[in-house]
MDAnalysis code that builds the backbone (N, CA, C; Angstrom):
import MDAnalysis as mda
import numpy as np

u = mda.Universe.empty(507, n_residues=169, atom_resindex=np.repeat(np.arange(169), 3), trajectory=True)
u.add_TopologyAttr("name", ["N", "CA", "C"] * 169)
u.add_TopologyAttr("resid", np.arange(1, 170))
u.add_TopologyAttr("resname", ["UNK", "UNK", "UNK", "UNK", "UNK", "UNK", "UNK", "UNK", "UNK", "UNK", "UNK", "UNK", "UNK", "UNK", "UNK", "UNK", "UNK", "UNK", "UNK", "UNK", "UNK", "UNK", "UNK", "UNK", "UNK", "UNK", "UNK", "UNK", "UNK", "UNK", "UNK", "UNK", "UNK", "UNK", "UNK", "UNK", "UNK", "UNK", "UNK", "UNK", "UNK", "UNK", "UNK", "UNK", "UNK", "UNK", "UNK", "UNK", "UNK", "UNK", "UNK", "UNK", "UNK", "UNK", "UNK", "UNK", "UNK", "UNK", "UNK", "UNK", "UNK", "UNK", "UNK", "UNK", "UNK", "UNK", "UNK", "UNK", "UNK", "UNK", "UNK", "UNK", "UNK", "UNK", "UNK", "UNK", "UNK", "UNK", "UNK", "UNK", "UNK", "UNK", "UNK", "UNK", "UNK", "UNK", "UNK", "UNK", "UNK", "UNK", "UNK", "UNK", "UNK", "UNK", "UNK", "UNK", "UNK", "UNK", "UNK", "UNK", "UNK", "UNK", "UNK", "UNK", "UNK", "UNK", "UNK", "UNK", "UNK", "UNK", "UNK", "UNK", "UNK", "UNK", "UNK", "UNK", "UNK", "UNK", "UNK", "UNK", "UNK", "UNK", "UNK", "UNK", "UNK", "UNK", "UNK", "UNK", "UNK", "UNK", "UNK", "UNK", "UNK", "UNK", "UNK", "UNK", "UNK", "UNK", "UNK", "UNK", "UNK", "UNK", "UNK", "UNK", "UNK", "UNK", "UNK", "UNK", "UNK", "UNK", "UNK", "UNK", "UNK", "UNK", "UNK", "UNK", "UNK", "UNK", "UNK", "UNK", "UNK", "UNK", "UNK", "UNK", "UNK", "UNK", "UNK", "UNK", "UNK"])
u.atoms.positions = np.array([
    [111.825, 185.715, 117.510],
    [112.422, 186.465, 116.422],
    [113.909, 186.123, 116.270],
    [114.601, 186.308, 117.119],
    [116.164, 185.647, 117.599],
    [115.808, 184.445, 116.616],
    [115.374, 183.316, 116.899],
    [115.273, 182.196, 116.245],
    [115.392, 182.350, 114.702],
    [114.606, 182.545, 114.428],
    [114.416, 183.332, 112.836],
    [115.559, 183.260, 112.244],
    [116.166, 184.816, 112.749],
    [117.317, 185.301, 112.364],
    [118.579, 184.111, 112.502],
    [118.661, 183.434, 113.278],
    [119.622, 182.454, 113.500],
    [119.080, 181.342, 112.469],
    [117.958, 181.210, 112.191],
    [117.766, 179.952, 110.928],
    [118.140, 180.780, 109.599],
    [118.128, 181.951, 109.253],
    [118.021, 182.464, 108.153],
    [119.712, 182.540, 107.894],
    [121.016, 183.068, 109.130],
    [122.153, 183.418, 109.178],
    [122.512, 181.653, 109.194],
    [122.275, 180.924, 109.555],
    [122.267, 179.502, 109.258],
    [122.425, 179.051, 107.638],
    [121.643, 179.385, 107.523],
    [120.912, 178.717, 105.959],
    [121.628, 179.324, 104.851],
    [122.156, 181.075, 105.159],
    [122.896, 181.359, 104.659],
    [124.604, 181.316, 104.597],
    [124.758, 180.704, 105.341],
    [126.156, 180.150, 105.564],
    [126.698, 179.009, 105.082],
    [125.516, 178.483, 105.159],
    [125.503, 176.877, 104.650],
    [125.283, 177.010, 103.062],
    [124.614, 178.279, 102.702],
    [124.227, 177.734, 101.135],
    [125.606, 178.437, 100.180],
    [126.335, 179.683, 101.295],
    [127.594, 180.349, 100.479],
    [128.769, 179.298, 100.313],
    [128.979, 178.241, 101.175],
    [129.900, 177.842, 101.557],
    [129.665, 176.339, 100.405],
    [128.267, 176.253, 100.283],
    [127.844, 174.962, 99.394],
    [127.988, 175.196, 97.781],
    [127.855, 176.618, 97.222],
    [127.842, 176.995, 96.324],
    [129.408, 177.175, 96.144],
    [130.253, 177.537, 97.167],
    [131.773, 177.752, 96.375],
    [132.222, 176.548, 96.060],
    [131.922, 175.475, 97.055],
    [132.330, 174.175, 96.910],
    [132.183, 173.343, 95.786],
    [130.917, 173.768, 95.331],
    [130.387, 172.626, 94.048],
    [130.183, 173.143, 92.704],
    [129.777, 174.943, 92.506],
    [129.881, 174.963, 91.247],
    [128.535, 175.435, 90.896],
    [128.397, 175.802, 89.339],
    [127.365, 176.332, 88.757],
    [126.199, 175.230, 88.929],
    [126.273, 173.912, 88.591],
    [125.404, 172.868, 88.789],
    [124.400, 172.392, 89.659],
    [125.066, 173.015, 91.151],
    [124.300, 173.043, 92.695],
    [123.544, 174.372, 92.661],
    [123.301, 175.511, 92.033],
    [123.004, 176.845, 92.301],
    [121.996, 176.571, 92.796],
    [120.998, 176.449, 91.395],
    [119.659, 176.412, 91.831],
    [118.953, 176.046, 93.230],
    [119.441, 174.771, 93.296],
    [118.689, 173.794, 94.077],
    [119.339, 174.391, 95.413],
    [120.618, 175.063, 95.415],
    [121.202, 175.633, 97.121],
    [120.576, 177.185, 96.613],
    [119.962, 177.663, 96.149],
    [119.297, 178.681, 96.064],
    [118.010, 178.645, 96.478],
    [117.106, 177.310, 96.000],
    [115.627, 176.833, 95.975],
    [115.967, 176.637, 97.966],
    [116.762, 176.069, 98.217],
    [117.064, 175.673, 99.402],
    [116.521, 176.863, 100.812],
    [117.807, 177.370, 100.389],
    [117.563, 179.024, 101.272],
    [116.723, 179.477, 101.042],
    [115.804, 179.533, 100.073],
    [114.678, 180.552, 100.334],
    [113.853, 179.661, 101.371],
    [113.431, 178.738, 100.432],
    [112.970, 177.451, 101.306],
    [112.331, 177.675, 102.640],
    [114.260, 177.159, 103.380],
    [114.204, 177.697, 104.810],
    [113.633, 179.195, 105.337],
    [114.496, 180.117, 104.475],
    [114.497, 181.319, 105.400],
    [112.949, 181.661, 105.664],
    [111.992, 181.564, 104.369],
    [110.620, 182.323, 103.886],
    [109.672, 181.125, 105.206],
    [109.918, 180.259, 105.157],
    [109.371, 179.096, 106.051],
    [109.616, 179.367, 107.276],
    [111.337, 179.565, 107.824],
    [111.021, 180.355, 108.950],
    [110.684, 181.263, 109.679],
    [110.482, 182.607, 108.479],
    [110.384, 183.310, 108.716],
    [108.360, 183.956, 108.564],
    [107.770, 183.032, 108.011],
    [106.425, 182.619, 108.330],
    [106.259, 181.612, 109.000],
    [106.363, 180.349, 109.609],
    [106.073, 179.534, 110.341],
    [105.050, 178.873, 109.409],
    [105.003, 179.268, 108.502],
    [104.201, 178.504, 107.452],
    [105.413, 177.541, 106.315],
    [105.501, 176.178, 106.681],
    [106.635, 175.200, 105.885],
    [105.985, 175.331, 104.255],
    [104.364, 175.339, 104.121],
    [104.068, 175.189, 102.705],
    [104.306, 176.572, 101.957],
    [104.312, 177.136, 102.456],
    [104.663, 178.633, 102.072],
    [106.399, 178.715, 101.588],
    [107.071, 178.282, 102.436],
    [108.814, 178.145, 102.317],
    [108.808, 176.716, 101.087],
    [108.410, 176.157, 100.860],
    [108.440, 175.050, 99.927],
    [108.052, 175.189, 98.261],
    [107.036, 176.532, 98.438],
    [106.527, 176.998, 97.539],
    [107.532, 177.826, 97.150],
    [108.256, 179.068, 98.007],
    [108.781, 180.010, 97.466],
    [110.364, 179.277, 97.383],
    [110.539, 177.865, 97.518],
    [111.537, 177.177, 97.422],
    [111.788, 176.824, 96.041],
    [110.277, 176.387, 95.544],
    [110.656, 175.610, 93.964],
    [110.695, 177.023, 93.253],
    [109.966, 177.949, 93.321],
    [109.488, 179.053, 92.435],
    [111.737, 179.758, 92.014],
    [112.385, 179.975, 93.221],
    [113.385, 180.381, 93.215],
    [114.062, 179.306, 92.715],
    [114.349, 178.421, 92.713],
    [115.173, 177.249, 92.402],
    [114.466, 177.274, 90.533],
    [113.650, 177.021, 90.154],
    [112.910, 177.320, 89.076],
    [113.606, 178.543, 88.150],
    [113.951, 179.431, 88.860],
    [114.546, 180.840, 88.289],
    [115.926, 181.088, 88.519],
    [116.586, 180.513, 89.430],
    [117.896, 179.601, 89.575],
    [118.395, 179.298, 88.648],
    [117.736, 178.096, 88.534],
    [118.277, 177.277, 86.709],
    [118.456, 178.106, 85.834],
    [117.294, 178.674, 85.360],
    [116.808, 179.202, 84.244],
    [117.932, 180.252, 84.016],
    [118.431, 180.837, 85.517],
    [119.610, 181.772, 85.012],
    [120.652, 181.892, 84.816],
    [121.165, 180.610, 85.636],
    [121.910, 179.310, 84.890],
    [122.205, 179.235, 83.736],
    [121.029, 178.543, 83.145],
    [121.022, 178.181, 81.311],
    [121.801, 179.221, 80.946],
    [121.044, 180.235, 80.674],
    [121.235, 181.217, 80.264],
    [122.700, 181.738, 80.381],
    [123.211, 181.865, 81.322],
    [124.393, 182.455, 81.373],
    [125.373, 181.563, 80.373],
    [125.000, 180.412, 80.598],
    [125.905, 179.383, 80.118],
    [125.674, 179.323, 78.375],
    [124.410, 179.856, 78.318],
    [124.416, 179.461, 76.834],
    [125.148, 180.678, 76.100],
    [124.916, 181.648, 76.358],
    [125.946, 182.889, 76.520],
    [127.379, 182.774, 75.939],
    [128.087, 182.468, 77.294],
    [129.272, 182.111, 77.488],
    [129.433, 181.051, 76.346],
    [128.821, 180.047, 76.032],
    [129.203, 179.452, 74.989],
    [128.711, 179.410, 73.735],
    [128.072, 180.797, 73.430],
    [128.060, 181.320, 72.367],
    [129.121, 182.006, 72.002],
    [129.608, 182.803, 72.812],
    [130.936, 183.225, 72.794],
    [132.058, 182.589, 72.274],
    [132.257, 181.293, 72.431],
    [133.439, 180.368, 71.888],
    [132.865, 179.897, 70.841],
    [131.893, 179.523, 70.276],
    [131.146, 179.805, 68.534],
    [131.240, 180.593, 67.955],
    [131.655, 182.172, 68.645],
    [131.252, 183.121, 67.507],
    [132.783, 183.263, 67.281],
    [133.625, 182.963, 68.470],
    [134.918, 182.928, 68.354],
    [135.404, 182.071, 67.176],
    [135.471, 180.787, 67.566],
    [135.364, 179.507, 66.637],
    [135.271, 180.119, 64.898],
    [133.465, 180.356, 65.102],
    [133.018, 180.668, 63.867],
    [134.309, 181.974, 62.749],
    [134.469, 182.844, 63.507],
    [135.059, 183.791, 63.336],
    [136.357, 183.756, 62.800],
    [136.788, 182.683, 63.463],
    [138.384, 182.361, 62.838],
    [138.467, 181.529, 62.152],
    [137.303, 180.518, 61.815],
    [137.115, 179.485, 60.647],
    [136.973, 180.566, 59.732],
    [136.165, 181.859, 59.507],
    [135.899, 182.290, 58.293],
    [136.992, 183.516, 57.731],
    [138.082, 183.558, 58.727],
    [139.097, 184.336, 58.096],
    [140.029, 183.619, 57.290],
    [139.765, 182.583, 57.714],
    [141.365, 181.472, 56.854],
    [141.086, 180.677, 55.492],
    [142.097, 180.969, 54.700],
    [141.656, 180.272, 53.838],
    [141.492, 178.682, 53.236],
    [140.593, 178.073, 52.914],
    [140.901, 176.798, 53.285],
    [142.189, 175.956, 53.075],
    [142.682, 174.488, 53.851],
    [143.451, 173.804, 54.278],
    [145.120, 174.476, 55.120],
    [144.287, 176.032, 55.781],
    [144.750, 176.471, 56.434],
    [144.407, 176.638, 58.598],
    [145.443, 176.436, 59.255],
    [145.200, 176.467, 60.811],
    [145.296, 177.724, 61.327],
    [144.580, 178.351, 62.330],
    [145.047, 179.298, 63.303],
    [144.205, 179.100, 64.531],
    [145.201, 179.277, 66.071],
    [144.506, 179.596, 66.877],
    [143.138, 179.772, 67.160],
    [142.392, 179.989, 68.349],
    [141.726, 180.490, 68.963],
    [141.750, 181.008, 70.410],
    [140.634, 181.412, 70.910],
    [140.880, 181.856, 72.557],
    [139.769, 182.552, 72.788],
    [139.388, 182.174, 73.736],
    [138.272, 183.120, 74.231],
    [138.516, 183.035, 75.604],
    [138.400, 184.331, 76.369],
    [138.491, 184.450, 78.210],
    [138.045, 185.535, 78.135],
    [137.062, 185.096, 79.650],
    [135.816, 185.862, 79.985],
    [136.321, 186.921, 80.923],
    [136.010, 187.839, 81.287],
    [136.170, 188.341, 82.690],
    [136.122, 187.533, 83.757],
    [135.408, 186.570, 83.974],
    [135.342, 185.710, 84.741],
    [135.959, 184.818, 84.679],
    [136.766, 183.595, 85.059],
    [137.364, 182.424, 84.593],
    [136.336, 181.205, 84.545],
    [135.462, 181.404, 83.624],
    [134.280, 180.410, 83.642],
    [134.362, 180.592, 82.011],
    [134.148, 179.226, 81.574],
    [134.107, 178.717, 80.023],
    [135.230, 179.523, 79.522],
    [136.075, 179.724, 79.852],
    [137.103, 180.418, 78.516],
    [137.298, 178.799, 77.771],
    [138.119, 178.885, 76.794],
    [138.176, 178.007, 76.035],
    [139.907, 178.610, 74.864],
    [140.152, 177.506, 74.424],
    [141.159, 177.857, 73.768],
    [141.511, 176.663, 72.742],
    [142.086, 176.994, 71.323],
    [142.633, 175.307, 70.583],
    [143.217, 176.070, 69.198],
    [142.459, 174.938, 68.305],
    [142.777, 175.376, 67.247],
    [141.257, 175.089, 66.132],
    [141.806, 175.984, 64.912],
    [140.635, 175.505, 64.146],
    [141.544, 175.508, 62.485],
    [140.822, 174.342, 61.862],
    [141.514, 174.156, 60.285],
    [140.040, 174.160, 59.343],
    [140.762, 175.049, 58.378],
    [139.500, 174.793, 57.473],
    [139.544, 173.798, 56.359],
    [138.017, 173.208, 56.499],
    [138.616, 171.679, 55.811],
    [138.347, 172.093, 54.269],
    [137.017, 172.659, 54.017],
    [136.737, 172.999, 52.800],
    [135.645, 174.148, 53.074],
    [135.288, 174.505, 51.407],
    [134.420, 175.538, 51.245],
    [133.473, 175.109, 50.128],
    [132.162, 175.173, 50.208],
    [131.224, 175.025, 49.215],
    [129.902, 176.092, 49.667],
    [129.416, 176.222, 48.057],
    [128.041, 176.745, 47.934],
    [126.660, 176.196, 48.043],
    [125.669, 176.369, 48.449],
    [124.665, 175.875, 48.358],
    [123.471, 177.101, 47.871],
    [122.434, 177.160, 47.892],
    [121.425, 177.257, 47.123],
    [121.446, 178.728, 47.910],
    [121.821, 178.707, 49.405],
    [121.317, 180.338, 49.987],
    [122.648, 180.725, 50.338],
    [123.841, 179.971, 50.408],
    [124.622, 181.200, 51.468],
    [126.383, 179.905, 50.818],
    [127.327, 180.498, 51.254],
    [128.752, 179.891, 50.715],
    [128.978, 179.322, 52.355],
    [129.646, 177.972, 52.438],
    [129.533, 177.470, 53.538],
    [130.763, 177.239, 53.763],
    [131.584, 177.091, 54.732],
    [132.501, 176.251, 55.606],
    [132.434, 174.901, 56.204],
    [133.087, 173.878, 55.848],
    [133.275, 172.679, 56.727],
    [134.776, 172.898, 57.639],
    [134.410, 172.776, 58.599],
    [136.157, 172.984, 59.291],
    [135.878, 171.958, 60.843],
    [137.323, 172.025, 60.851],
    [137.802, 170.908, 62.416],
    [138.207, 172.034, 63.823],
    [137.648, 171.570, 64.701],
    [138.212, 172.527, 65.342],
    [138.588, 171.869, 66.749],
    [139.691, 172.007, 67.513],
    [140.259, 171.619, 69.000],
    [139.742, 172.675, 70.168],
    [139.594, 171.972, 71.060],
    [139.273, 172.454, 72.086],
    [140.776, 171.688, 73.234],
    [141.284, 172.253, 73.967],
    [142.225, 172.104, 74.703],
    [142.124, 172.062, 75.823],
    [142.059, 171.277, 76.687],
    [141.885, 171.001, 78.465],
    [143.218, 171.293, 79.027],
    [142.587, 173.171, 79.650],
    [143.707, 173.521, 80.445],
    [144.620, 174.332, 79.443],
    [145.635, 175.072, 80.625],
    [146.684, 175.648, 80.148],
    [148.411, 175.029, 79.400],
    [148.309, 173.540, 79.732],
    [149.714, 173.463, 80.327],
    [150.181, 172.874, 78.812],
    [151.312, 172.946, 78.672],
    [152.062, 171.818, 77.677],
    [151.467, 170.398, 77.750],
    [150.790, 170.227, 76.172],
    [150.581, 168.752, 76.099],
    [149.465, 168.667, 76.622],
    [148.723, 169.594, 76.769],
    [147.439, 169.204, 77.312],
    [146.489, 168.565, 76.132],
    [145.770, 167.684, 76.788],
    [144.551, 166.797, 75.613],
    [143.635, 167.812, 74.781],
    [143.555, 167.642, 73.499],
    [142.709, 168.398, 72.512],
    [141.515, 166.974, 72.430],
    [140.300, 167.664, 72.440],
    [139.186, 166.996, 71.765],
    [138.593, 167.721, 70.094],
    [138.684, 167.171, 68.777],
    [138.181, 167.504, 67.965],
    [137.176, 167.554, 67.949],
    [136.697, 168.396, 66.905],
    [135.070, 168.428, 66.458],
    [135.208, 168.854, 65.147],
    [134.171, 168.843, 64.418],
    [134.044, 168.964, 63.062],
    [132.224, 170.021, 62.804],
    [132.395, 171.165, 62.627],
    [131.164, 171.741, 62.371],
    [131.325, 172.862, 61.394],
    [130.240, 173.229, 60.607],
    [130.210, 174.053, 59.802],
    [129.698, 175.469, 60.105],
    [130.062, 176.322, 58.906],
    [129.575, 177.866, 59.530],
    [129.389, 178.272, 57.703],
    [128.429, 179.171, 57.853],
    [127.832, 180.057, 56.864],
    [127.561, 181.159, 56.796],
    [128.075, 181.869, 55.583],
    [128.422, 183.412, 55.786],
    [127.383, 184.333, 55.108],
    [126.680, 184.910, 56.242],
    [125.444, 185.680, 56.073],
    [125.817, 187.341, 55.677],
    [124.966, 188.467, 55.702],
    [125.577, 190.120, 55.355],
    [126.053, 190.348, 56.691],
    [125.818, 189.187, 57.827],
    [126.784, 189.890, 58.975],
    [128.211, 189.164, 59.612],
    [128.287, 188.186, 58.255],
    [129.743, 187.203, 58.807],
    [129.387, 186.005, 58.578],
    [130.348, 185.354, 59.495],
    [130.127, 183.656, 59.514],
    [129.735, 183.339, 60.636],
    [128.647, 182.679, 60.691],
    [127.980, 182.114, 61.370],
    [127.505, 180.519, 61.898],
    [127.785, 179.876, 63.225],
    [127.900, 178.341, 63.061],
    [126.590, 178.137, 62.726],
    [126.145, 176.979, 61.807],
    [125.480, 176.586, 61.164],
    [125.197, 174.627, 61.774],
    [125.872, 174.093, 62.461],
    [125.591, 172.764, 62.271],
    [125.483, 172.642, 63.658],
    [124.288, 171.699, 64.629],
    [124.050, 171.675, 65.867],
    [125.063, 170.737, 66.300],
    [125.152, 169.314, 65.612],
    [125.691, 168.259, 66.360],
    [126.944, 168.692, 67.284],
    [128.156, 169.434, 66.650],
    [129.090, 169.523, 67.641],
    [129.072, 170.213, 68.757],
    [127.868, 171.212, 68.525],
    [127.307, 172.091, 69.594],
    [126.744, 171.095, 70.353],
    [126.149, 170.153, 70.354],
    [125.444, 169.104, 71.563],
    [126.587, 168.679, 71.956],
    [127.571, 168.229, 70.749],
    [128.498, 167.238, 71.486],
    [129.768, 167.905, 72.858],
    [129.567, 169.327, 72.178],
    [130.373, 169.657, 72.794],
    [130.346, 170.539, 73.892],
    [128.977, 171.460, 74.089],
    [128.046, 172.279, 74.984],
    [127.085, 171.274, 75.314],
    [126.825, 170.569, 75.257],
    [125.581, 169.627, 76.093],
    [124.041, 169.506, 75.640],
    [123.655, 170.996, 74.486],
    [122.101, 171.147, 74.369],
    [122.885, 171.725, 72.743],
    [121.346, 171.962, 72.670],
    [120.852, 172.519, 71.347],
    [121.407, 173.772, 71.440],
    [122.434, 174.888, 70.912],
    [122.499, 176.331, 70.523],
    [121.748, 176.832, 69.787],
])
């Protein structure tokens, strides 16, 4: 039993210390990990710990995604929000910070133009994203649109969302 407990206080030391080190990206898999071990040692059954290894690592991710897609919905609705107060070939700010210091984001956004289409009045606008706090820090542009529904403006165009969040929003 001693044993056990020393693989499980093991496994958990190793997976807190692996997770501060590396980031949202390692969760899963140092999550899938520890159960892994602990459920394996703690049955003496390895297919059993391997099983309840992927199943957690599986739900890991997934909560992952999620958080993340979240969080960077948040800097869209932000984004979106301040593209649709300005009037066009006008700039202002942005900012978004979380409680957490994970994805805040900060830049600028210009509105390039405004047109109608068949369902809704649209926005084309540019918007910066800024790496970091400091003076002079690098802006990356993007260019995406937003469309104003009975509950606001809303982003409307995926590409800069891939280009700039990684997936589909």
């Amino acid at each position: 039993m001693k044993h056990r407990l020393d693989a499980m206080l093991t496994a958990g030391v190793v997976a807190s210390l692996t997770v501060m080190l590396s980031g949202c990206a390692t969760i899963g898999a140092v999550a899938g990990a520890v159960a892994a071990v602990s459920t394996g040692a703690v049955t003496s059954n390895p297919g059993i710990g391997i099983g309840v290894g992927i199943a957690v690592q599986a739900a890991a991710v997934e909560a992952v995604k999620r958080v993340m897609k979240s969080l960077h919905g948040d800097q869209q609705m932000a984004i979106a929000a301040t593209a649709g107060e300005l009037p066009v070939g006008e700039t202002k700010p942005w900012r978004v910070k979380h409680v957490l210091p994970v994805e805040n984001g900060h830049g600028e956004v210009r509105v390039l133009r405004e047109f109608d289409n068949a369902l809704a009045t649209c926005r084309e606008f540019a918007f910066s994203v800024i790496a970091g706090e400091k003076p002079g820090a690098a802006a990356d542009w993007f260019v995406a649109s937003i469309c104003k529904d009975q509950d606001g403006w809303k982003w409307a165009t995926a590409e800069p969302a891939v280009e700039r969040w990684g997936t589909l929003q």
